[in-house]
C-alpha positions as CSV (number, residue, x, y, z in Angstrom):
1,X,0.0,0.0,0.0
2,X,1.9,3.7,-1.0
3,X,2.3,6.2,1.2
4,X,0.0,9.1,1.4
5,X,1.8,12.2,0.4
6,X,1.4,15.1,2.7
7,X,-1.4,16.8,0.8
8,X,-3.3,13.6,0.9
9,X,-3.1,13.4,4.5
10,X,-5.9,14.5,6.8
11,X,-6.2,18.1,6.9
12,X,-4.5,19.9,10.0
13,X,-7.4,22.1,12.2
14,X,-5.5,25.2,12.8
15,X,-7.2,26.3,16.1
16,X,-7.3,24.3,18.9
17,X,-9.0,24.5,22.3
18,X,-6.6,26.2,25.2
19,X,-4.6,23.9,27.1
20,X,-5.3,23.1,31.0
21,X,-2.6,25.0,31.1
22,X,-3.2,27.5,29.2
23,X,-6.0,28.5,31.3
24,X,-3.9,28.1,34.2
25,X,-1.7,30.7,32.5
26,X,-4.8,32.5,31.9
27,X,-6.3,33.1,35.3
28,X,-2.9,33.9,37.2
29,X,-1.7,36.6,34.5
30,X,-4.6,39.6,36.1
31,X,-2.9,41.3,39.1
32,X,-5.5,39.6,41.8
33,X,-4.1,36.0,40.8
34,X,-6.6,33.3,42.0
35,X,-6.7,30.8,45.0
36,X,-6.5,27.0,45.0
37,X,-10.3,27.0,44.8
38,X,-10.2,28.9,41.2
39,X,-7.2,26.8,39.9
40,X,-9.2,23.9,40.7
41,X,-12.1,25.3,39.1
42,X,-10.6,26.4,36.0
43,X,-8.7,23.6,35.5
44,X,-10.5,20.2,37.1
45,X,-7.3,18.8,38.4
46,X,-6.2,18.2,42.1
47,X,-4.7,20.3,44.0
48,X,-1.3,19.0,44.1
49,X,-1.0,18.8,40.2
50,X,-1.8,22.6,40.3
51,X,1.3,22.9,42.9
52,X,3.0,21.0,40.2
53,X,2.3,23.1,37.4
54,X,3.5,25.9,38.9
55,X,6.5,24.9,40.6
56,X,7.6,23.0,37.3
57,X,5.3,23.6,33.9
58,X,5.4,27.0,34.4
59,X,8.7,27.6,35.4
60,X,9.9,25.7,32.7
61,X,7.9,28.2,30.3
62,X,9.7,31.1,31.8
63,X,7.2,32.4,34.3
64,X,7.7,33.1,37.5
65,X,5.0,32.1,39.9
66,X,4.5,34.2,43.3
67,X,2.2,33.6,46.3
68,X,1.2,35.8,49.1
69,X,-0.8,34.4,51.8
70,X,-3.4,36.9,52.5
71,X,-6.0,36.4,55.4
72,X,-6.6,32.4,55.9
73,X,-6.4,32.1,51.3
74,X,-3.1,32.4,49.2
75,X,-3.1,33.8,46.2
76,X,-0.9,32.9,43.5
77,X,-0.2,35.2,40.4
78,X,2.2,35.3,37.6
79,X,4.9,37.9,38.5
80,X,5.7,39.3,34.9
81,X,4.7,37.7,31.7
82,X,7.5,36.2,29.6
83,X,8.9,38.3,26.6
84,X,8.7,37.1,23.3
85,X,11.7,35.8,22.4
86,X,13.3,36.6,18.8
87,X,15.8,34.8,17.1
């Protein structure tokens, strides 16, 4: 049986649905961050997977994560977005 050539293959959707992650991203980028409640929400994992995100996914991406215990809630919130980078 031949190979398909690339124009033969199935065609390639171009937008796509934001990440877990993305949303993550998302909803710690505005300056009042968000609680575990709201990264649980957002996201639908557990609460340690969201402590792993942001002590390695996002980290890895270049952001960096801070927290400030305010009251009885901590509030995470992405310090400073990444820059673009050029090449």
């Amino acid at each position: 049986m031949p190979r398909k050539s690339k124009a033969e293959a199935a065609p390639v959707s171009t937008s796509r649905a934001p990440s877990k992650l993305d949303r993550l991203i998302a909803i710690l980028l505005p300056e009042d961050g968000a609680d575990m409640a709201a990264m649980i929400e957002a996201t639908g994992w557990q609460a340690h997977s969201i402590r792993g995100a942001l002590a390695g996914a996002l980290k890895k991406r270049g952001h960096t994560v801070s927290s400030e215990k305010i009251g009885e809630r901590r509030i995470w919130r992405i310090a400073a977005p990444v820059e673009a980078v050029q090449y």
